[in-house]
C-alpha positions in Angstrom: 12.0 -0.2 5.3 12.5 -1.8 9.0 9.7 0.5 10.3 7.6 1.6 7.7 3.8 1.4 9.0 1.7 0.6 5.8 -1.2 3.0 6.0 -3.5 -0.3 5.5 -4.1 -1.2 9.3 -3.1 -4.7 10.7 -6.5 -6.2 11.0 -7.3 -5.8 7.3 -3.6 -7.1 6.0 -4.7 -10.5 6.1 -7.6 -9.8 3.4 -4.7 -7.9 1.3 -1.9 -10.1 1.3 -1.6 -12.1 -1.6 -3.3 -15.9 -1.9 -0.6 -17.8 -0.6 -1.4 -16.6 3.3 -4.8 -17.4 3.3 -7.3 -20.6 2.8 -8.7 -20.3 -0.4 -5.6 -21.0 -2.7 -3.8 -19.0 -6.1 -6.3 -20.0 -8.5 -9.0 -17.6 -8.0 -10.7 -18.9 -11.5 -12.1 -21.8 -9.8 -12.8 -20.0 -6.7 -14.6 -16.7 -7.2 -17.2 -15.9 -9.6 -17.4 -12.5 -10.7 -20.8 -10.9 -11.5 -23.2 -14.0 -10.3 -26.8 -12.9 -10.1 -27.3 -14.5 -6.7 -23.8 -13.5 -5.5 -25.5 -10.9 -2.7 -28.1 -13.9 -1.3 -31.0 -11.2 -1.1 -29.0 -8.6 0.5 -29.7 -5.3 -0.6 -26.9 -2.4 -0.3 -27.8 0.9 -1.1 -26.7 4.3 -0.8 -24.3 6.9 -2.8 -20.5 6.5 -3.7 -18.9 8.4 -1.3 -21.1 8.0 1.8 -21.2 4.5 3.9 -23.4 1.8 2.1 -26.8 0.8 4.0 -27.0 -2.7 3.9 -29.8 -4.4 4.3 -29.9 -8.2 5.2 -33.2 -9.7 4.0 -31.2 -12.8 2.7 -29.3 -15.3 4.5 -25.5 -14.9 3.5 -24.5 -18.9 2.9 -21.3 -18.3 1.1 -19.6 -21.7 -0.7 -17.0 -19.6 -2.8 -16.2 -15.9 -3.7 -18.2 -14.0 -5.6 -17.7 -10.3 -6.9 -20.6 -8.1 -7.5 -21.1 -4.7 -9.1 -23.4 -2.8 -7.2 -23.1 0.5 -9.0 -21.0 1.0 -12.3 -18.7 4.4 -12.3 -17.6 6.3 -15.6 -14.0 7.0 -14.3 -10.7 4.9 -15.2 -10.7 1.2 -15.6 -8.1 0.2 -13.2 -4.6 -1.3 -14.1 -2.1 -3.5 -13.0 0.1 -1.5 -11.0 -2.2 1.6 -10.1 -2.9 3.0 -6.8 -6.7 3.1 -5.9 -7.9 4.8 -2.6 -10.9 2.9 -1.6 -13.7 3.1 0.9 -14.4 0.0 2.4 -17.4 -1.3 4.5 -17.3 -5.1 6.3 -20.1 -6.5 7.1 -20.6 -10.1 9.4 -22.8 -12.1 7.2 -23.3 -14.7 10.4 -24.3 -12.2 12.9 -25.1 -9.4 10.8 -23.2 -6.7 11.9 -20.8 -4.0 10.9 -17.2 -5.1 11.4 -15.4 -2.5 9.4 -16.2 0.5 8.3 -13.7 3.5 6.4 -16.5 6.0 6.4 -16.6 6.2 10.0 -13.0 5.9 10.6 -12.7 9.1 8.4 -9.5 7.0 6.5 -9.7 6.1 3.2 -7.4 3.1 2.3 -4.8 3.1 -0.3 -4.2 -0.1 -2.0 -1.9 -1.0 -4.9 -3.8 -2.8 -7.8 -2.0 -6.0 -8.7 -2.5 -9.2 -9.8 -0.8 -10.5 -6.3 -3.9 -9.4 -4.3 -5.9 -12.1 -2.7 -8.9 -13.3 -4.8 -10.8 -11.7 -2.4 -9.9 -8.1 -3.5 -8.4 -8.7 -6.4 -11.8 -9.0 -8.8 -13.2 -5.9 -6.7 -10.2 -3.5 -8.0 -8.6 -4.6 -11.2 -10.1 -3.8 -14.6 -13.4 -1.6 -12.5 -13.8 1.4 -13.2 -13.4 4.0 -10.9 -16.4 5.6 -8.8 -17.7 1.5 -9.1 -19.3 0.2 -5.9 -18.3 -4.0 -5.7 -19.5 -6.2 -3.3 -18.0 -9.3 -2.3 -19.2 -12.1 -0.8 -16.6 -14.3 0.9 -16.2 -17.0 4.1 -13.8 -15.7 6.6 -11.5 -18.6 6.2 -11.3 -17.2 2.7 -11.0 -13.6 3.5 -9.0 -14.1 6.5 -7.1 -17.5 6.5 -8.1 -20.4 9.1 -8.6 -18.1 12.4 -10.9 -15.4 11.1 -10.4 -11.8 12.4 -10.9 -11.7 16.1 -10.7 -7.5 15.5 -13.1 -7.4 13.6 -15.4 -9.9 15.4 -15.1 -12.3 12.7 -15.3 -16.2 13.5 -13.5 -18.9 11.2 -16.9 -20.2 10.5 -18.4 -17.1 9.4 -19.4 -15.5 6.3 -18.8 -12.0 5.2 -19.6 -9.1 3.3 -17.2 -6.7 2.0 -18.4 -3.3 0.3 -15.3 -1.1 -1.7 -15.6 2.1 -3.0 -13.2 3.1 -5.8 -12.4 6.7 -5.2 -9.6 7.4 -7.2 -7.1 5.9 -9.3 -3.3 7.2 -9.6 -1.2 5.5 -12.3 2.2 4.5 -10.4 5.3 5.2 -12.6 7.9 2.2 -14.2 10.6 4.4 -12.8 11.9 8.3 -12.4 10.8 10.5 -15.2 12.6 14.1 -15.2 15.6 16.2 -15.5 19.1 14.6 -14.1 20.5 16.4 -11.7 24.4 16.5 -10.8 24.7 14.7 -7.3 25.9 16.4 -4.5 29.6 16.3 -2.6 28.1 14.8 0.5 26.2 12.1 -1.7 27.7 8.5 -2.3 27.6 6.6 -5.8 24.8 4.6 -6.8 25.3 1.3 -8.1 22.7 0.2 -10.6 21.4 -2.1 -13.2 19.3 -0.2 -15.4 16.5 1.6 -13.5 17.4 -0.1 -10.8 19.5 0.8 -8.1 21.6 -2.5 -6.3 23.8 -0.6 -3.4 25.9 2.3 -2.8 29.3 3.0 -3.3 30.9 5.2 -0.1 34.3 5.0 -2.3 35.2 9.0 -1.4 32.0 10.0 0.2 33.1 12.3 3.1 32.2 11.5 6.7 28.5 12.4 8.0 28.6 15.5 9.4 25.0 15.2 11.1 22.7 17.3 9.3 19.3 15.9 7.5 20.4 16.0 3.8 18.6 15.3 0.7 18.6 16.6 -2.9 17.1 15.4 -6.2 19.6 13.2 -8.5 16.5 13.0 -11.0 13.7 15.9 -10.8 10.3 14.4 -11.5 7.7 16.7 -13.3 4.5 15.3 -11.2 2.5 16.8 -8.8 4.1 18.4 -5.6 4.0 15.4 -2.8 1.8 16.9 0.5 1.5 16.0 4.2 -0.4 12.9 4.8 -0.9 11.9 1.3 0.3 8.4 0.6 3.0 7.5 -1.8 4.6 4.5 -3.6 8.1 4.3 -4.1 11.2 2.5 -4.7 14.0 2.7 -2.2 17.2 1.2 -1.4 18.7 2.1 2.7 22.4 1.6 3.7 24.5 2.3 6.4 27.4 4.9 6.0 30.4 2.9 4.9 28.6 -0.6 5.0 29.1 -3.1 2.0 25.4 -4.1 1.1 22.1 -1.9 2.3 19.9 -3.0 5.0 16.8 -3.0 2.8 15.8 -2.2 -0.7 12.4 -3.1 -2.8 13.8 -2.8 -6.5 13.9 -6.4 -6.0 10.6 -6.4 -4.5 7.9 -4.3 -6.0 7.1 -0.8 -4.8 6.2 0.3 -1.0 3.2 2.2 -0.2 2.8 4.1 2.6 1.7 7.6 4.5 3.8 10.6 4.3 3.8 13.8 7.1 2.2 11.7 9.2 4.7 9.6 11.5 4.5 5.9 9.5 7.6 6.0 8.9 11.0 7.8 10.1 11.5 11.6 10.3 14.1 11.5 8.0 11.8 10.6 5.3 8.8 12.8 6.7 11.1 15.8 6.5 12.8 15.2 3.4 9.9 13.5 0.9 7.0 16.0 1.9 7.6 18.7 -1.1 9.7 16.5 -3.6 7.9 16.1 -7.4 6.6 12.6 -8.2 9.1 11.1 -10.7 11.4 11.9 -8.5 15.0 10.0 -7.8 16.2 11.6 -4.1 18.8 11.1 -2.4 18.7 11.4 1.6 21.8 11.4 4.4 19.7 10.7 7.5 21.3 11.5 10.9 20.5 8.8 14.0 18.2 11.9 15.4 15.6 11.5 12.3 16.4 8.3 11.9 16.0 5.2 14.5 17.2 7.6 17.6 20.0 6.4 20.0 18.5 2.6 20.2 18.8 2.3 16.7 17.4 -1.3 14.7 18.7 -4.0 15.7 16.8 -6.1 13.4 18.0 -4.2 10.7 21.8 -4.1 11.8 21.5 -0.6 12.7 23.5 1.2 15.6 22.3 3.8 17.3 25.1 5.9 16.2 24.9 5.2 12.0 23.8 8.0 9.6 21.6 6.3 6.7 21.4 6.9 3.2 18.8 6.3 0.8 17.5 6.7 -2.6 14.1 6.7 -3.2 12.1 6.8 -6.4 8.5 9.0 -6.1 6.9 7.2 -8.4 3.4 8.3 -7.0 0.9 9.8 -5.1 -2.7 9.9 -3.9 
């Protein structure tokens, strides 16, 4: 979606994102080593799972490569391809030192979606833990952050760093809407689909917007109740009243992750998605007022006169 805000902030998207946007390459086989005995260089990081690490720097960090360390094992779920882990997580300057980062302070916990397309970097410290782990990883910066470093975080493209995550929790994400179908309403347009996935919508006899925030359940999931300021995944598909091909969609993508109730992303979807049941296929007629107001998106092709529609798969949340 145009404006969705990812609840990640922008300064740690770099680390995310997956290998092609930063130095150290797609193969992380010959560029991380996972478990090395010398992987912390003498540092020592203690403390409980669900309190901010102490980290103690009695060894010079002098990184060549990525390396993945389990500080403290959990019991809970090994993670999956595809699940939704909220994480703690603590960066550390291994070249001056210093705290760059740090989640527990912040008092926000970031959601990240498991997959295999994360940079090495993260990648090793989330897929196939187990959840309640503590992993360290050791990393340079042109590694972690591509050639410039992070200037937020105080992080120079020469220097090393040290990353601390906390696996909180673990939320499978759904293949795709699990519930009862529901009968869609009169003000609702067709959906066009292949399989699970929806490719556009069909306006063929849909009546004119009549300015009201609508939404209603085409599938009703039978997961938990979605709150305010949770975060979700989902699949979605946005088009303009009467327009011939939508403005965005991820079915073709993979799924979005985001905050809910908590102004990342437009009203419309604040108003409407707060309440719905995960597994849950909804359809929404959004109004310009709780949608991109009066200036609308120009980006996105958007006047500041259109209603939008949407359909929107919950397929989780955390």
């Amino acid at each position: 979606m145009s404006r969705r805000l990812r609840r990640l902030p922008v300064l740690l998207l770099p680390l995310l994102l997956g290998a092609s946007l930063v130095a150290c390459g797609s193969d992380s086989d010959d560029k991380s080593d996972t478990g090395s005995s010398d992987a912390l260089h003498g540092i020592k990081i203690t403390g409980d799972i669900g309190k901010a690490p102490t980290v103690k720097w009695d060894g010079k960090l002098d990184v060549s490569k990525t390396q993945t360390t389990v500080v403290s094992k959990g019991d809970g779920d090994k993670v999956a391809e595809g699940d939704q882990v909220v994480t703690n997580i603590w960066i550390g300057n291994g070249t001056t030192k210093k705290e760059a980062y740090n989640t527990y302070k912040l008092g926000q916990p970031q959601t990240i979606p498991a997959s295999a397309d994360l940079s090495p970097v993260f990648k090793d410290a989330l897929l196939k833990q187990t959840v309640g782990s503590r992993v360290a990883v050791t990393a340079t910066a042109t590694d972690a952050f591509g050639d410039s470093g992070n200037a937020e975080m105080g992080i120079g493209n020469k220097d090393n760093v040290l990353i601390v995550v906390d696996l909180m929790k673990s939320t499978t994400v759904l293949k795709a809407p699990e519930g009862a179908k529901k009968p869609a309403p009169a003000w609702a347009p067709k959906l066009v689909a292949d399989g699970d996935k929806v490719t556009s919508l069909d306006f063929t006899g849909t009546p004119k917007p009549d300015g009201k925030l609508r939404s209603a359940a085409l599938i009703e999931g039978t997961g938990d109740v979605v709150k305010k300021g949770q975060s979700i995944t989902v699949n979605y598909l946005g088009q303009v009243y009467k327009a011939k091909k939508p403005f965005d969609e991820s079915y073709s993508k993979s799924p979005a992750t985001f905050g809910i109730g908590a102004g990342q992303v437009i009203p419309g979807w604040d108003k409407t998605l707060v309440g719905a049941k995960v597994g849950s296929r909804v359809i929404l007629a959004i109004p310009p007022a709780d949608g991109y107001g009066k200036a609308g998106n120009a980006q996105a092709g958007i006047k500041g006169t259109d209603t939008l529609y949407f359909v929107v798969d919950i397929l989780a949340a955390s």
